[in-house]
N, C-alpha and C positions, 0 to 999 in steps of 0.2 A: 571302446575305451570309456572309462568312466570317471566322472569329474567331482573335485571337492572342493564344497564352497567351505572356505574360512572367512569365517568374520560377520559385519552385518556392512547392507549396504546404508549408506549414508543418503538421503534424500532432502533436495533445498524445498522451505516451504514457502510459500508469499501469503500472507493472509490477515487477520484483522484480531485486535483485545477487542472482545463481545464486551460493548456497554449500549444502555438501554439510549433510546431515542425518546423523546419526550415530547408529546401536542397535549395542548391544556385550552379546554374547552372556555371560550372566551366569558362564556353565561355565567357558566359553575365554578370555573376557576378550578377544575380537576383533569386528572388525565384519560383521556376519553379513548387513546390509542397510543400501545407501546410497541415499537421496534425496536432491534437494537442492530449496533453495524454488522454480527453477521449475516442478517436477513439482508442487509442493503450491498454488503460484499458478495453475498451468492447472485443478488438481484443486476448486481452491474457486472457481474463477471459473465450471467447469462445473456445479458441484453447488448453488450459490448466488447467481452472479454478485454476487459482493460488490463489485469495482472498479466496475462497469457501473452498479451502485444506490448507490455511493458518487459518482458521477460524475453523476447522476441528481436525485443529493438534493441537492449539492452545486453545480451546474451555476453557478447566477448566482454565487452567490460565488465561483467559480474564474475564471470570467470579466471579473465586477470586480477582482478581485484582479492577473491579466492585465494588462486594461488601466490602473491605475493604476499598474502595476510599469513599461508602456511608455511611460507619459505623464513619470512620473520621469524616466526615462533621457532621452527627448527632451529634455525642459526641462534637461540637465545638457548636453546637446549643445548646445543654442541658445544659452547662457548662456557659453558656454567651456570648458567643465569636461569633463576625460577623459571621452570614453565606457566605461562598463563591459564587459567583454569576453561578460558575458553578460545582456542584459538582460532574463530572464525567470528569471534565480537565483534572486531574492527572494520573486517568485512559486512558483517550483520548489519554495519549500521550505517555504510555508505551507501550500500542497495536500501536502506531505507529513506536515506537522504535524497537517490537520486528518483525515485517515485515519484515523494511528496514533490521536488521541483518540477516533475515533469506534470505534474495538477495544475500548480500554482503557478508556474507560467504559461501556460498554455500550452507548452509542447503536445500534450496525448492528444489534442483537438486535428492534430498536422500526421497522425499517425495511419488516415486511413479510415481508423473506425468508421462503420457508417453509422451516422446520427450525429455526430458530431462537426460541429458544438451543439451542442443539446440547445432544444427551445428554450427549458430553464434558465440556460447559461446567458442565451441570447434576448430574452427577457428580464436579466438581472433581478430572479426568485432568489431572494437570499433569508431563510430564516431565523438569521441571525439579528437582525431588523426587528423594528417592530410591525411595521407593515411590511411584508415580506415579497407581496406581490404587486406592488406600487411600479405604477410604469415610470416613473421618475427615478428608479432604483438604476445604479449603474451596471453595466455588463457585468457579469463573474464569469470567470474558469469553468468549464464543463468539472465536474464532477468534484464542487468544492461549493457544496449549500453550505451547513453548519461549521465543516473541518473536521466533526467528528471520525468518519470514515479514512480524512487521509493523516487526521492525527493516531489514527488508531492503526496505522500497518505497522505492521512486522514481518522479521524474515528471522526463520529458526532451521536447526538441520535434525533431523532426526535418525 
């Protein structure tokens, strides 16, 4: 028997807007070495799989949350009402809401990972500071130096 694919499959992405990282050489006052989040997104996904165990822990509610964001749009379409141009925004951007919390209050530290809390974290290296590695520096969140990285997720379908 033979089978026919109609259509294209839909696939959820987790991942990061590429912008650069920035160390400035305290002498020169230039930039001596550039990163950007997605070298530090592939860097924590390999050393931690943090998106992978946030995807994990998270699973049904991302999915509820899916489908009640497609059940909306439908019923705005049966009823009359514009269709929205993207109808998985609203979901787009709760999965992104509930990441960033899960950085910032520490939940991904309670997930398992091993390493976590990071030494970083536990040594309060914040280079957002001006002394960055001052031991008088308060604890931070595992995997929240700059914010660059968890201000930079996204979730897209493709």
């Amino acid at each position: 028997m033979d089978t026919i694919s109609v259509g294209k499959r839909l696939v959820l992405h987790l991942g990061v807007i590429i912008q650069p990282y920035r160390s400035v050489s305290r002498s020169k006052k230039r930039i001596v070495r550039a990163t950007d989040t997605g070298q530090v997104a592939q860097w924590l996904e390999d050393k931690y799989a943090l998106m992978e165990t946030f995807f994990d822990r998270y699973g049904a509610r991302i999915g509820e949350a899916y489908a009640n964001g497609f059940a909306g749009y439908l019923e705005n379409i049966l009823s009359g009402a514009p269709a929205s141009s993207d109808p998985f925004g609203q979901a787009n951007s709760q999965v992104e809401i509930w990441f960033r919390n899960a950085i910032a209050t520490q939940e991904a530290e309670h997930w398992g990972i091993p390493g976590t809390p990071t030494k970083a974290a536990l040594m309060g290296v914040n280079h957002r500071l001006k002394h960055p590695y001052r031991r008088s520096n308060p604890r931070r969140p595992s995997f929240l130096d700059t914010g660059l990285y968890m201000g930079n997720f996204k979730v897209w379908w493709d």
